[in-house]
C-alpha positions in Angstrom: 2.8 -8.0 4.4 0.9 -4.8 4.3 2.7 -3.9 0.8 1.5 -7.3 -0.4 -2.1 -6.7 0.2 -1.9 -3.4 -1.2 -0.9 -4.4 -4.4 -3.6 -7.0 -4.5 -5.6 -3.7 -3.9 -3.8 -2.5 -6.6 -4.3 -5.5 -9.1 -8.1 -5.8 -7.6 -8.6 -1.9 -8.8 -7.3 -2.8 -12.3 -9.6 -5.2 -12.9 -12.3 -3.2 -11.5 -11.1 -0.8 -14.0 -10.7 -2.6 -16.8 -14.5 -4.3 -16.3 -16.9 -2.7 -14.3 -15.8 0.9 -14.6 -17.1 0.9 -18.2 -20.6 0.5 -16.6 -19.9 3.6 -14.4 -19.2 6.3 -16.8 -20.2 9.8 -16.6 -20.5 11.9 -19.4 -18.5 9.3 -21.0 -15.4 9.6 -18.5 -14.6 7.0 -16.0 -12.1 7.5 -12.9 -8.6 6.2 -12.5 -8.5 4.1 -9.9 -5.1 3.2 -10.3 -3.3 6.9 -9.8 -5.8 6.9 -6.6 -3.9 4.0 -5.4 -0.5 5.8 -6.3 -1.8 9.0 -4.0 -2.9 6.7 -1.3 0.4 4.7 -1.5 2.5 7.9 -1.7 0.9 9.3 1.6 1.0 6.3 3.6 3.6 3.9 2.5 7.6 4.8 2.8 9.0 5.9 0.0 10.6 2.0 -1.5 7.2 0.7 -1.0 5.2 3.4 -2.8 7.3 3.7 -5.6 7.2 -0.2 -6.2 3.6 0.1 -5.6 4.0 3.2 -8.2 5.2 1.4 -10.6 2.9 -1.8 -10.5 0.3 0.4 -10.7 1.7 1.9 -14.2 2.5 -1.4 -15.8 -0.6 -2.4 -15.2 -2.4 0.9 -16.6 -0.3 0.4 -19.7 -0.9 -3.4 -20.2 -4.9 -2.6 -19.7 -4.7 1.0 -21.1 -5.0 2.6 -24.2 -2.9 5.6 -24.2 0.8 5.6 -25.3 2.2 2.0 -23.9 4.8 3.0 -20.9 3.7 6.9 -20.1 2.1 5.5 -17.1 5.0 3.2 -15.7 6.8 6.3 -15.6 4.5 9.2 -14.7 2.8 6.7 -11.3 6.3 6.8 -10.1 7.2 10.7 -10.6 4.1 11.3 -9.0 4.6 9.2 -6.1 8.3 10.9 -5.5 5.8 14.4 -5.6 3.6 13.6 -3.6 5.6 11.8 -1.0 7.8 15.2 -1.0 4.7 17.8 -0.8 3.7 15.6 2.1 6.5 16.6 4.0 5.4 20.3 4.0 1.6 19.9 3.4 -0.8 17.6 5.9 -2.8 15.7 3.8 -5.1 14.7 6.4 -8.2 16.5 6.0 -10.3 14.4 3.1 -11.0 18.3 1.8 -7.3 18.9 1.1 -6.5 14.7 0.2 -9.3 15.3 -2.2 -8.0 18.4 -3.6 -4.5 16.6 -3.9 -6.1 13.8 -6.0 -8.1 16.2 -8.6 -4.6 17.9 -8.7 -2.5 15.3 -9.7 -5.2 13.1 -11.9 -5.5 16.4 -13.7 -2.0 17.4 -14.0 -1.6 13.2 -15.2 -4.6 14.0 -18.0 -2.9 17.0 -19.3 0.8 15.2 -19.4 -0.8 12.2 -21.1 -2.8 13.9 -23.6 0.1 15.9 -24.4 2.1 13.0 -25.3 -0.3 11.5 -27.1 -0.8 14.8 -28.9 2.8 14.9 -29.6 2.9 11.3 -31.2 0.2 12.4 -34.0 -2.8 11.8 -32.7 -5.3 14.8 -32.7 -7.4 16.1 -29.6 -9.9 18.7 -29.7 -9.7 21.1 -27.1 -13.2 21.1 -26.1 -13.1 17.2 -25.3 -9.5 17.1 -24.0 -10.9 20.1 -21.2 -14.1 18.1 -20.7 -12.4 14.9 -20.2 -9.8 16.1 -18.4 -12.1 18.0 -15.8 -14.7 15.2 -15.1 -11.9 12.7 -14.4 -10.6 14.7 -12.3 -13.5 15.4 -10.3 -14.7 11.5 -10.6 -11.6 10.2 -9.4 -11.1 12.7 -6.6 -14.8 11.9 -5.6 -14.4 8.5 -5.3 -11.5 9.0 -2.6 -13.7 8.5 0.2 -14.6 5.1 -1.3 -11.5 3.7 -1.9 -9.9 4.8 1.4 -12.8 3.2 3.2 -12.1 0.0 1.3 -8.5 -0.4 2.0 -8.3 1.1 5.3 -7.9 -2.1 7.0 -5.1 -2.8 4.8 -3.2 0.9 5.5 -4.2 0.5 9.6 -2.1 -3.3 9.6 1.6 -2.8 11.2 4.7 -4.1 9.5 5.7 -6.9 12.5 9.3 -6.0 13.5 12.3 -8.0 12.7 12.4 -8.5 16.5 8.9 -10.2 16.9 10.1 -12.2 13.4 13.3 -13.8 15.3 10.8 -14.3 18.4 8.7 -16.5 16.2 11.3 -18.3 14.6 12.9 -19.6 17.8 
């Protein structure tokens, strides 16, 4: 149940996304909502749930998206698989370091994505791929307070057991 209502989170962000975040630009850059929800998913979801969650959270970037159709249904995952691995060695916690984490991996997502897009003959000017890159970055990793705020309720809920399931049934 509590993977269910995050991927309404997740579809609920999209939209967001896709029509209000146009509104909420700075310097022309708008957050990604959507690789927030893959870090949030990654760090407190197992790992079958956050990579579906990954992965719904890519289609979705590509369908709405403009960048290279299917760079994000792949990339969400990997990142997912990352971060659920560096969270076995590094708390994530403290907002300061959770923070940190989502500027890292929104940033290292920019550079991967604009690379690829570089690479299929599209040209990017250094100056507005660094720009771009950095503000997102910083928007998105700013905005994790936010969004953990909002679906907090939904990451506090516990799975009922497959005992309390049978109770029910009988």
């Amino acid at each position: 149940m509590k993977t269910l209502y995050f991927l309404l989170t997740i579809v609920f962000f999209s939209l967001l996304e896709v029509a209000m975040l146009p509104y909420a630009r700075v310097f022309g850059v708008k957050p990604d909502l959507l690789l927030l929800s893959v870090v949030l998913a990654s760090l407190f979801f197992e790992r079958r749930s956050a990579l579906i969650l990954s992965l719904a959270a890519g289609i979705l970037k590509d369908v709405f998206g403009t960048s290279s159709f299917g760079v994000n249904t792949l990339l969400f995952p990997f990142w997912s698989v990352a971060i659920e691995r560096l969270s076995r060695k590094v708390s994530f916690e403290q907002p300061l370091f959770s923070s940190m984490l989502v500027f890292l991996v929104t940033l290292a997502n920019g550079v991967i994505t604009r690379i690829i897009f570089l690479f299929s003959g599209n040209a990017i000017y250094l100056s507005a791929f660094l720009r771009v890159s950095f503000i997102e970055s910083a928007y998105t990793a700013l905005l994790l307070p936010l969004a953990s705020r909002l679906i907090r309720p939904v990451l506090l809920m516990k799975e009922p057991e497959k005992e309390d399931i049978k109770e029910e049934e009988i």
